[in-house]
HTML snippet that shows the backbone in 3Dmol.js (N, CA, C, O; Angstrom):
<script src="https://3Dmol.org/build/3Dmol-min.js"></script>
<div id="view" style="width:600px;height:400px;position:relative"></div>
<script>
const pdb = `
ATOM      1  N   UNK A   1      29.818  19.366  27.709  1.00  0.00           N
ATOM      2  CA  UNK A   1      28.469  19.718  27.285  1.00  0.00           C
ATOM      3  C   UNK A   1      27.475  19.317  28.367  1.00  0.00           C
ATOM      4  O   UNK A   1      27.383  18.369  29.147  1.00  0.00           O
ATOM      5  N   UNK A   2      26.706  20.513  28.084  1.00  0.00           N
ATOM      6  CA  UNK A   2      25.619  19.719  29.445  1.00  0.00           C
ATOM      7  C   UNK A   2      24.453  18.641  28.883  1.00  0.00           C
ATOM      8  O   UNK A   2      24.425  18.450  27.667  1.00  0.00           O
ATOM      9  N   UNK A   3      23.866  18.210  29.406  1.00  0.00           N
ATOM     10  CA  UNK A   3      22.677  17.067  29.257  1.00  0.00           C
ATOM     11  C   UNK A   3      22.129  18.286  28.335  1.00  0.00           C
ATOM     12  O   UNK A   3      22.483  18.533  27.182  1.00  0.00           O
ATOM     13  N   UNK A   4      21.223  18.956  29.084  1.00  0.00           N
ATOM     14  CA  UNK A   4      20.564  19.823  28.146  1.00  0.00           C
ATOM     15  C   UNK A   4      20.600  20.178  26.415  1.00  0.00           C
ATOM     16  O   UNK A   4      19.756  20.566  25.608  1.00  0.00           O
ATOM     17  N   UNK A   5      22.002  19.830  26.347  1.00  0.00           N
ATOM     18  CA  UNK A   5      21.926  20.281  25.261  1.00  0.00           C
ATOM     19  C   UNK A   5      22.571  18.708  24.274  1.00  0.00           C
ATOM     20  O   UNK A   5      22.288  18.500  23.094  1.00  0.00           O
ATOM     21  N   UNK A   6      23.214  18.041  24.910  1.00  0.00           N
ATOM     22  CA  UNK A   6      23.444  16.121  24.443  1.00  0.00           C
ATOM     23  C   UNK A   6      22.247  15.682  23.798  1.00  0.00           C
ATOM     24  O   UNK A   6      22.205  15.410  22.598  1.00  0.00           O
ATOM     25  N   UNK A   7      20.696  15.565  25.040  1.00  0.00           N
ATOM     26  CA  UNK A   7      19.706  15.357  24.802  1.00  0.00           C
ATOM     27  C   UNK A   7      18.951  15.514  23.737  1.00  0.00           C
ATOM     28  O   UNK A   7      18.252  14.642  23.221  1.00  0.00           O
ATOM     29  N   UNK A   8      19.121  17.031  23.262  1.00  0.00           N
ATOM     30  CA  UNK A   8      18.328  16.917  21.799  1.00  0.00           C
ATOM     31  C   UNK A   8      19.383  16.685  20.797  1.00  0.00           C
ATOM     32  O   UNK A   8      19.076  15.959  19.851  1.00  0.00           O
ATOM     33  N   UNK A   9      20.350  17.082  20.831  1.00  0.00           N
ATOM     34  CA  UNK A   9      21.217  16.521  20.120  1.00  0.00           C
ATOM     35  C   UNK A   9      21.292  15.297  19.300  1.00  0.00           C
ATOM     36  O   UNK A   9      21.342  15.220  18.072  1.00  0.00           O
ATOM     37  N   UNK A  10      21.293  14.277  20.247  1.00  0.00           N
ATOM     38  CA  UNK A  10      21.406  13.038  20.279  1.00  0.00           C
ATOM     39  C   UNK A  10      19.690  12.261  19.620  1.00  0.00           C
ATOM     40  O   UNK A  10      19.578  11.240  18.941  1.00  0.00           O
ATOM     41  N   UNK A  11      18.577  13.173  20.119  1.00  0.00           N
ATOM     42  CA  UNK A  11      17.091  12.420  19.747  1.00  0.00           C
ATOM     43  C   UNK A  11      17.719  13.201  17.896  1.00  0.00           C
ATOM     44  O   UNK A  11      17.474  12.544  16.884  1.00  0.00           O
ATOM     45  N   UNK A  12      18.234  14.132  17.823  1.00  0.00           N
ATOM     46  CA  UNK A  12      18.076  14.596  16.215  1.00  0.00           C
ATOM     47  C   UNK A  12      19.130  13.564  15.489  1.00  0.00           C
ATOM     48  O   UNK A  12      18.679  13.108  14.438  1.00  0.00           O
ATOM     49  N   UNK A  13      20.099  13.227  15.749  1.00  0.00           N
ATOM     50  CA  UNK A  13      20.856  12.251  15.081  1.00  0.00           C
ATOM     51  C   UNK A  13      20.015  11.317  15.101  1.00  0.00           C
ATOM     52  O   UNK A  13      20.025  10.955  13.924  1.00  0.00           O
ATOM     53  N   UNK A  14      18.903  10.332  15.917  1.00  0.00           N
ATOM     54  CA  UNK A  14      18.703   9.152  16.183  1.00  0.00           C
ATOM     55  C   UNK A  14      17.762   9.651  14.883  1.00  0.00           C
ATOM     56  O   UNK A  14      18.019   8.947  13.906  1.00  0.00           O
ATOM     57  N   UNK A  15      16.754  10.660  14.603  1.00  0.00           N
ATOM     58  CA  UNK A  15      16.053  10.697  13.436  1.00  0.00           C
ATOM     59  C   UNK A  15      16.017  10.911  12.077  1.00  0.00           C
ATOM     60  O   UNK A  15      15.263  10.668  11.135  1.00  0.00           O
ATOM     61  N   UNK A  16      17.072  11.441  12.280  1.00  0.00           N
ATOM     62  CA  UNK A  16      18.193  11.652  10.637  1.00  0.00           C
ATOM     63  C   UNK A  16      18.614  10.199  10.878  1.00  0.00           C
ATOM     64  O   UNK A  16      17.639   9.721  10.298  1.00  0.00           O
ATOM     65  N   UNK A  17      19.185   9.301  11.210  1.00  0.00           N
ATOM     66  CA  UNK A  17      19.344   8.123  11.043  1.00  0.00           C
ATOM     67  C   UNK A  17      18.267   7.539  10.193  1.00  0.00           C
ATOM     68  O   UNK A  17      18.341   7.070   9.057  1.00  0.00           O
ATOM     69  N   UNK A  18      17.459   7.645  10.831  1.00  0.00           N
ATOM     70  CA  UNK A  18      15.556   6.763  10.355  1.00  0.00           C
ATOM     71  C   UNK A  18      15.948   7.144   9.212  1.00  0.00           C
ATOM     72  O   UNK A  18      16.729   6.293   8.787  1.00  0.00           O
ATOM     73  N   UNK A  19      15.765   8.312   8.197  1.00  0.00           N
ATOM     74  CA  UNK A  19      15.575   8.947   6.903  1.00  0.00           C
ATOM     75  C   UNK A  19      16.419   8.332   5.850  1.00  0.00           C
ATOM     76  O   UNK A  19      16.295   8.497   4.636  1.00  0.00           O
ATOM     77  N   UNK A  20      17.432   7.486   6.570  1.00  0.00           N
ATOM     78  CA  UNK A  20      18.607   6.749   5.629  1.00  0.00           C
ATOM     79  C   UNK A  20      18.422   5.499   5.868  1.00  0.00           C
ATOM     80  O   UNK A  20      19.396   4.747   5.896  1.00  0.00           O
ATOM     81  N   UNK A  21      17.299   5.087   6.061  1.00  0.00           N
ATOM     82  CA  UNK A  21      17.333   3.497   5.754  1.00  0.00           C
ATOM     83  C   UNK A  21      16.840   3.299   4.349  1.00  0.00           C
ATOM     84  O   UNK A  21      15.896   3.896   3.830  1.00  0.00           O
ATOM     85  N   UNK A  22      17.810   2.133   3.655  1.00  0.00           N
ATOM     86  CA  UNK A  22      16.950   1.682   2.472  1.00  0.00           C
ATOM     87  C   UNK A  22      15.912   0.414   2.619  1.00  0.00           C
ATOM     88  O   UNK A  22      15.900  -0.458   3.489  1.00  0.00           O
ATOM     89  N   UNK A  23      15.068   0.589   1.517  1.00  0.00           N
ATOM     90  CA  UNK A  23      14.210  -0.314   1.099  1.00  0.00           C
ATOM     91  C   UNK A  23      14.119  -1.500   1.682  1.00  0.00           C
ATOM     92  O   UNK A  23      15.021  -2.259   1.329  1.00  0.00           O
ATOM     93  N   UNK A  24      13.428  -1.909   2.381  1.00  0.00           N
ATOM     94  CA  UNK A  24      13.527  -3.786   3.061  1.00  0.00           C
ATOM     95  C   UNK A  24      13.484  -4.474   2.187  1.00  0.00           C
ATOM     96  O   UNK A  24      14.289  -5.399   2.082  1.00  0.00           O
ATOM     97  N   UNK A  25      11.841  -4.070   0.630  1.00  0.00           N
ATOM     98  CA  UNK A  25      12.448  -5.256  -0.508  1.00  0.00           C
ATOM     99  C   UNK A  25      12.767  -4.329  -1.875  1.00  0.00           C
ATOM    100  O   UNK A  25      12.365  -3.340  -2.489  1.00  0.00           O
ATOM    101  N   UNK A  26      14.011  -5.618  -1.897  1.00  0.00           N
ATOM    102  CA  UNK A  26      14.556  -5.021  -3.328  1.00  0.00           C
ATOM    103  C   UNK A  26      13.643  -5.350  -4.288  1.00  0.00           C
ATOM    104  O   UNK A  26      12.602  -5.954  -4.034  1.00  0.00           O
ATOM    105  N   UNK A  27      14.064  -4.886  -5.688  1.00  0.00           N
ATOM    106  CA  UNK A  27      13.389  -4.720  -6.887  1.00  0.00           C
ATOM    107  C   UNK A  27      12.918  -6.157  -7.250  1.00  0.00           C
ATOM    108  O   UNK A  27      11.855  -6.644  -7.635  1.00  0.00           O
ATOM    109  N   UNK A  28      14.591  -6.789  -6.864  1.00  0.00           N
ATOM    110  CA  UNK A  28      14.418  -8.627  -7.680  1.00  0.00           C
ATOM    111  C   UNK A  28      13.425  -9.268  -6.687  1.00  0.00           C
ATOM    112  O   UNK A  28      13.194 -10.446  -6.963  1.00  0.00           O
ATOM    113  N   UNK A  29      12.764  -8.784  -5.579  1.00  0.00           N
ATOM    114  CA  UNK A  29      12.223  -9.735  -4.551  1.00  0.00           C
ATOM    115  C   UNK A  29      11.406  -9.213  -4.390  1.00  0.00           C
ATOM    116  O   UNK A  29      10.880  -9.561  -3.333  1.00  0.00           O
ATOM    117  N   UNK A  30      10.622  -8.059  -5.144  1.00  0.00           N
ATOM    118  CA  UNK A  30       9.037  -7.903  -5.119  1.00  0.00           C
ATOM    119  C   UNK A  30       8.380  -8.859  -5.825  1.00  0.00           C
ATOM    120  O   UNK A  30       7.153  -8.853  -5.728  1.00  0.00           O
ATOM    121  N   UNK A  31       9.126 -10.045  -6.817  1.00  0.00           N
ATOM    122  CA  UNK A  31       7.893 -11.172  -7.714  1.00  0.00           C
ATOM    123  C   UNK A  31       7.406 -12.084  -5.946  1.00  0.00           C
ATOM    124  O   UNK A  31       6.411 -12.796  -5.809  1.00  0.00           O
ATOM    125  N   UNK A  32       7.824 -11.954  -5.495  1.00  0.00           N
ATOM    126  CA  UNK A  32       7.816 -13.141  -3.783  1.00  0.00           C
ATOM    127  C   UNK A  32       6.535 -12.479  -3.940  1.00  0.00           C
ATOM    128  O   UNK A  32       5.678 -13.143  -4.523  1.00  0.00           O
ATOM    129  N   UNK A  33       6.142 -11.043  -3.457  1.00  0.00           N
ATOM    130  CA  UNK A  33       5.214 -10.883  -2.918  1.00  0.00           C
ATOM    131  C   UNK A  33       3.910 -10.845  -3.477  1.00  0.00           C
ATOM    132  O   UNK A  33       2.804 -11.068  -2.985  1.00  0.00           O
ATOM    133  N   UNK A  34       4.370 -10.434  -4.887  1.00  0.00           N
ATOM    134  CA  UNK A  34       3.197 -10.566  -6.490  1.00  0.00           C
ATOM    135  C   UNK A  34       2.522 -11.957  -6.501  1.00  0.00           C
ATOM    136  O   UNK A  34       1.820 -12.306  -7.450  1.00  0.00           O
ATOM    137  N   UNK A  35       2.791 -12.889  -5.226  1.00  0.00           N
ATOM    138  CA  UNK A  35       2.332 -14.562  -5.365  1.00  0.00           C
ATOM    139  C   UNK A  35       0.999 -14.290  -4.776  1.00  0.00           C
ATOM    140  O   UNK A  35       0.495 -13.646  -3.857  1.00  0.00           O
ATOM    141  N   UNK A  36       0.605 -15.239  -5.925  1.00  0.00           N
ATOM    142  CA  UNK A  36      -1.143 -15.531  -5.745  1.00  0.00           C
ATOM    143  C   UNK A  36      -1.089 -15.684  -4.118  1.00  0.00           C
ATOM    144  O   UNK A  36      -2.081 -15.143  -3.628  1.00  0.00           O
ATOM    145  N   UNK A  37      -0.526 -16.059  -3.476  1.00  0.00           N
ATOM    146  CA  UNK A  37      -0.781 -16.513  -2.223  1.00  0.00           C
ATOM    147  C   UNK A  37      -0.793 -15.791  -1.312  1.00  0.00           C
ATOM    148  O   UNK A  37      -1.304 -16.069  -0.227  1.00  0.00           O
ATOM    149  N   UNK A  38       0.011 -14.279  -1.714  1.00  0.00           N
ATOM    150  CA  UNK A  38      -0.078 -13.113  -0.869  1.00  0.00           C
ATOM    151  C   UNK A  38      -1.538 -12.507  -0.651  1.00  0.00           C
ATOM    152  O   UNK A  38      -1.784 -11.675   0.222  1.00  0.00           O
ATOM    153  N   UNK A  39      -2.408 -12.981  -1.477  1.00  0.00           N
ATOM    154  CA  UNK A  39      -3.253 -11.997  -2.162  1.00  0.00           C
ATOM    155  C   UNK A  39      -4.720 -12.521  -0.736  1.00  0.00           C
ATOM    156  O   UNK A  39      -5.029 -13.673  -0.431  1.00  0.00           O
ATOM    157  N   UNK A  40      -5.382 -11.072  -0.101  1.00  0.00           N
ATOM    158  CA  UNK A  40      -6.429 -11.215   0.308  1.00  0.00           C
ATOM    159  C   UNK A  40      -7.769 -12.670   0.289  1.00  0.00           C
ATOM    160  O   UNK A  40      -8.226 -13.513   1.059  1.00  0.00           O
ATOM    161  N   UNK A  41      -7.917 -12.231  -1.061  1.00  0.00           N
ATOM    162  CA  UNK A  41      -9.054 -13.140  -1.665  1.00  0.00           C
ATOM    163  C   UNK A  41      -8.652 -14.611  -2.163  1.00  0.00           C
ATOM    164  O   UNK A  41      -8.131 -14.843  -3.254  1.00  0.00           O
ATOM    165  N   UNK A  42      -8.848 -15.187  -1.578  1.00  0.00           N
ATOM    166  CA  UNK A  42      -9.430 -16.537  -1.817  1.00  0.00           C
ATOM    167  C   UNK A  42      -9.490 -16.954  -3.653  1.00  0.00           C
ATOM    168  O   UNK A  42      -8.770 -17.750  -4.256  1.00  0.00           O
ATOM    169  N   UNK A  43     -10.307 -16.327  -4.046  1.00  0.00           N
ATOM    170  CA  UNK A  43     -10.192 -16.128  -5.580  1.00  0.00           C
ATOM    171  C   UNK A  43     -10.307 -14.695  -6.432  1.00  0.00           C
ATOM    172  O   UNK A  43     -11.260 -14.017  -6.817  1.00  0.00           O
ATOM    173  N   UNK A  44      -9.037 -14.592  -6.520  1.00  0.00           N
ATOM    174  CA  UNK A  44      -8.783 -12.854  -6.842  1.00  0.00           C
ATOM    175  C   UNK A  44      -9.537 -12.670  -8.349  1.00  0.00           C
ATOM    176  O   UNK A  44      -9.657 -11.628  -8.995  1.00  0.00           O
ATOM    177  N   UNK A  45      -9.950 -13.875  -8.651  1.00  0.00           N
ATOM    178  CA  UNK A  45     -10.853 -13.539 -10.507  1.00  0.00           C
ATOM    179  C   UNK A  45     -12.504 -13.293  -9.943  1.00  0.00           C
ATOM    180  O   UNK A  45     -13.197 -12.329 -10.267  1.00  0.00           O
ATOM    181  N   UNK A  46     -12.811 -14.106  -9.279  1.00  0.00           N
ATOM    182  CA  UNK A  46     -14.086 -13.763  -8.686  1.00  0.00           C
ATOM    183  C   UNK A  46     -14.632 -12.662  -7.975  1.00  0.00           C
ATOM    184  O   UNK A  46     -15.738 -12.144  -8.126  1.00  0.00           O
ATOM    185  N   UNK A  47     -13.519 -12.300  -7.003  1.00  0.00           N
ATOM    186  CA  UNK A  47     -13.597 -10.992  -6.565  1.00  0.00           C
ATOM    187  C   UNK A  47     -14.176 -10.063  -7.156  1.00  0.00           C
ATOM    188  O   UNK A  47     -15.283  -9.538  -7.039  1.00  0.00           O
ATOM    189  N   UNK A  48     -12.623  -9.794  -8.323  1.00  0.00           N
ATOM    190  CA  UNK A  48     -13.101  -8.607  -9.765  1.00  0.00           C
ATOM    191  C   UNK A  48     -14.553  -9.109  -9.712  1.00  0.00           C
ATOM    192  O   UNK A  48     -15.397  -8.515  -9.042  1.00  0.00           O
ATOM    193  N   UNK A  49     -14.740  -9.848 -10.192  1.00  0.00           N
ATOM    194  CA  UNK A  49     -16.002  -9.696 -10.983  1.00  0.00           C
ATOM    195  C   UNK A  49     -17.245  -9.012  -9.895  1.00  0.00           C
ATOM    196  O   UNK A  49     -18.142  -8.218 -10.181  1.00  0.00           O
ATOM    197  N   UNK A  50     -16.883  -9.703  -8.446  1.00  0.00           N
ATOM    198  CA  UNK A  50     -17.755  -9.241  -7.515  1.00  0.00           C
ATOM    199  C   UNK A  50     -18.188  -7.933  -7.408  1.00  0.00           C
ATOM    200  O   UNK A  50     -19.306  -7.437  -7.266  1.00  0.00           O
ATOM    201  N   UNK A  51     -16.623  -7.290  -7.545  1.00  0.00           N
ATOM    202  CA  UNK A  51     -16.399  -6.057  -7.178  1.00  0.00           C
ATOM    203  C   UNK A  51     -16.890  -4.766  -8.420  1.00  0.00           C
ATOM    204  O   UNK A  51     -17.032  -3.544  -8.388  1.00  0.00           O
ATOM    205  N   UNK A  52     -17.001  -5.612  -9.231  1.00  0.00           N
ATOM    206  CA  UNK A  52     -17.225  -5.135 -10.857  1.00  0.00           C
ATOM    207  C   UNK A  52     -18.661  -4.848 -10.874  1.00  0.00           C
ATOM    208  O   UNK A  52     -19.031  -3.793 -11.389  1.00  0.00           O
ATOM    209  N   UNK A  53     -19.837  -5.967 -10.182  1.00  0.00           N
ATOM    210  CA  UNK A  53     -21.259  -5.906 -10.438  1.00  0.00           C
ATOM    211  C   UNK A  53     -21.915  -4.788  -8.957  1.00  0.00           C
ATOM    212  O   UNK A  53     -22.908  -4.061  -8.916  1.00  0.00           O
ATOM    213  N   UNK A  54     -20.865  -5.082  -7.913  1.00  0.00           N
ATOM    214  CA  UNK A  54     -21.772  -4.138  -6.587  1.00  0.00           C
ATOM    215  C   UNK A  54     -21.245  -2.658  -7.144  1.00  0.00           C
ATOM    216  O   UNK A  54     -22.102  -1.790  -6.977  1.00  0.00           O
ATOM    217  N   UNK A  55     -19.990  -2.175  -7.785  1.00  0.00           N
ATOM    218  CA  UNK A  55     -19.776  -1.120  -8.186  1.00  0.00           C
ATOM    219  C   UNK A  55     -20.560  -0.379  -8.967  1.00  0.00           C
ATOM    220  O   UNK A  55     -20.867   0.793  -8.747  1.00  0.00           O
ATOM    221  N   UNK A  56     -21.069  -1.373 -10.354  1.00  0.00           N
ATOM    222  CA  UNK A  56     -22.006  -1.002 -11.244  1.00  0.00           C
ATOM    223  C   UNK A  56     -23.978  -0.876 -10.402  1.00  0.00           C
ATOM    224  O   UNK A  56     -24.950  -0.218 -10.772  1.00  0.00           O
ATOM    225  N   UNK A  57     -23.824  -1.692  -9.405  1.00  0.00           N
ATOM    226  CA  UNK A  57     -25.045  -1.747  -9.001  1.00  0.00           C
ATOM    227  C   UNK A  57     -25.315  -0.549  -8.174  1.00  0.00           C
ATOM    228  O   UNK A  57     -26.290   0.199  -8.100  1.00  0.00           O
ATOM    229  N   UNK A  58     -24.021  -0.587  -7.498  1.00  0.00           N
ATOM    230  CA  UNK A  58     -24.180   1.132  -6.728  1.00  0.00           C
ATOM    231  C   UNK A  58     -24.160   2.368  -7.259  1.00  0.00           C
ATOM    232  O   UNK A  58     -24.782   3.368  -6.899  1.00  0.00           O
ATOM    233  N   UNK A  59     -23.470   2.237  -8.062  1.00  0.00           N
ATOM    234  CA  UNK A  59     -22.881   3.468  -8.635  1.00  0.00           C
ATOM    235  C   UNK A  59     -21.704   4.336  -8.414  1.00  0.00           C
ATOM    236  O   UNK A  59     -21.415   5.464  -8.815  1.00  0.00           O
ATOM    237  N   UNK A  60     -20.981   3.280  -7.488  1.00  0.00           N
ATOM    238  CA  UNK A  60     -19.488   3.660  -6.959  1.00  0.00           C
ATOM    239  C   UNK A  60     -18.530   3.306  -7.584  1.00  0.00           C
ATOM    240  O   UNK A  60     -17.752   2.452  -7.158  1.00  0.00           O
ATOM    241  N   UNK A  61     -18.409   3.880  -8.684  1.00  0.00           N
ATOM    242  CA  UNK A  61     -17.097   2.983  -9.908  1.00  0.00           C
ATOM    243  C   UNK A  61     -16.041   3.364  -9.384  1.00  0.00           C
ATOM    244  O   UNK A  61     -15.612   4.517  -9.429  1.00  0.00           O
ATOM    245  N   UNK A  62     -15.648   2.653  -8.971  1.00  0.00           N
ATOM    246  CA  UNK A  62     -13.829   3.642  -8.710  1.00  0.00           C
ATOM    247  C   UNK A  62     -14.187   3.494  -6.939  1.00  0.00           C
ATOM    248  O   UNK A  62     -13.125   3.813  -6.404  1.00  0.00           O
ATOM    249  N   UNK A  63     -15.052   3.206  -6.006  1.00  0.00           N
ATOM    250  CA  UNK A  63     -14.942   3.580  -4.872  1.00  0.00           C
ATOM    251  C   UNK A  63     -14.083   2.584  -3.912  1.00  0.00           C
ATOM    252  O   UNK A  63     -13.789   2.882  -2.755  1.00  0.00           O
ATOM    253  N   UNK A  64     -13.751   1.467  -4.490  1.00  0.00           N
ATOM    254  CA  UNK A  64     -12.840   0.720  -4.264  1.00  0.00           C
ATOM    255  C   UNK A  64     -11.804   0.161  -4.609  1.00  0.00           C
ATOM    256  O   UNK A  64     -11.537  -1.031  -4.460  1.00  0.00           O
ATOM    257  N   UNK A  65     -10.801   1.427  -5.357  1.00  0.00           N
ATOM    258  CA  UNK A  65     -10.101   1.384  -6.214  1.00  0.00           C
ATOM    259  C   UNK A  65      -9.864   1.618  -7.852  1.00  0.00           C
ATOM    260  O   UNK A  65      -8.925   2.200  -8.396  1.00  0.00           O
ATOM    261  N   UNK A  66     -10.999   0.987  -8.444  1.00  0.00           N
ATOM    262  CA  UNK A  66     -11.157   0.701  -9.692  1.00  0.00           C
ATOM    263  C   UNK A  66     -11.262   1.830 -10.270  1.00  0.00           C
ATOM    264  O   UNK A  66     -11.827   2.787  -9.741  1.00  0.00           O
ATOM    265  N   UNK A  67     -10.496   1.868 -11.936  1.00  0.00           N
ATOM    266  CA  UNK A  67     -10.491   3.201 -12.639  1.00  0.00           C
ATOM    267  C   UNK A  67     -11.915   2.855 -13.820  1.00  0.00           C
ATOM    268  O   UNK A  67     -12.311   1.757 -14.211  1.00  0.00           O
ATOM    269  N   UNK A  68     -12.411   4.174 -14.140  1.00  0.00           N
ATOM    270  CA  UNK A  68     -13.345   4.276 -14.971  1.00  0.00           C
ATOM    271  C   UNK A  68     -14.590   5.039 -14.637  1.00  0.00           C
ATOM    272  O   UNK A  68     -14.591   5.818 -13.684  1.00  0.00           O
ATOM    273  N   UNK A  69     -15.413   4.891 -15.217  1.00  0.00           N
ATOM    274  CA  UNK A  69     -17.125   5.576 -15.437  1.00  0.00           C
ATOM    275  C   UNK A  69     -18.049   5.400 -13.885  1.00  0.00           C
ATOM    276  O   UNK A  69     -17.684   4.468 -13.169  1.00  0.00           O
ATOM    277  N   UNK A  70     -18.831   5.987 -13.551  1.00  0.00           N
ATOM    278  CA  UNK A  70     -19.933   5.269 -12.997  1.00  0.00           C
ATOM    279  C   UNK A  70     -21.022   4.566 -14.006  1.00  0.00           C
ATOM    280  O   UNK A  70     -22.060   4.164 -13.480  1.00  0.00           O
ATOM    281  N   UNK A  71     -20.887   4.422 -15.163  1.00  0.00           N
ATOM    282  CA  UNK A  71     -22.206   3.728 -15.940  1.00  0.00           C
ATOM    283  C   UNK A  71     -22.479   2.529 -15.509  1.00  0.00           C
ATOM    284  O   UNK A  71     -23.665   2.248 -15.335  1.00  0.00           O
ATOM    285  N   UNK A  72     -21.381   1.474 -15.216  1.00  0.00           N
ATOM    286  CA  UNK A  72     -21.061   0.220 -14.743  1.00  0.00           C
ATOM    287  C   UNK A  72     -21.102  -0.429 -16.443  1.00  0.00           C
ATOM    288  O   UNK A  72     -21.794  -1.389 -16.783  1.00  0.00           O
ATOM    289  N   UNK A  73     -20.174   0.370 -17.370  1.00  0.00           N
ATOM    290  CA  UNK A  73     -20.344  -0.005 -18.917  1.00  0.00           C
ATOM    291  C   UNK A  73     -18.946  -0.469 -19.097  1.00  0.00           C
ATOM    292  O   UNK A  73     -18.470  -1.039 -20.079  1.00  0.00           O
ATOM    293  N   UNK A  74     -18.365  -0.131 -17.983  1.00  0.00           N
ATOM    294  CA  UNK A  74     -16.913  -0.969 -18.383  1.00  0.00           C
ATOM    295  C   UNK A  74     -16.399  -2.179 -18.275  1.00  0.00           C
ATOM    296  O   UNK A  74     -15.268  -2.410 -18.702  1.00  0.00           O
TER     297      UNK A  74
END
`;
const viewer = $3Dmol.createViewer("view");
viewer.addModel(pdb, "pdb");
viewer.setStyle({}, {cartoon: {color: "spectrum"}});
viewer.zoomTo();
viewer.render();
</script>
């Protein structure tokens, strides 16, 4: 076979490879990452609430995730 034709050959196996990797975390070892300690904020209850009053104050309910109204009644 010539190069020419090894070459792609060989890049298409290397990417069908990629497509068959499994999962890095399993099911039982997503509680690891659910730890308060993973978490952004400093205090993830305060946050909400932070995030609860600039939403309602703006009028962006939901613009940072959150499900519901713009009334800020939720």
């Amino acid at each position: 076979m010539s190069v020419q034709r090894t070459l792609p050959l060989l890049m298409l196996l290397t990417l069908l490879g990629g497509c068959g990797i499994q999962p890095w975390v399993k099911p039982y070892e997503r509680q690891n990452l659910a730890d308060p300690l993973m978490s952004f904020d400093r205090h993830p209850i305060a946050a909400g609430y932070t995030h609860h009053v600039y939403q309602a104050r703006e009028g962006a309910r939901g613009a940072e995730g959150g499900g519901g109204g713009g009334c800020g009644c939720n």
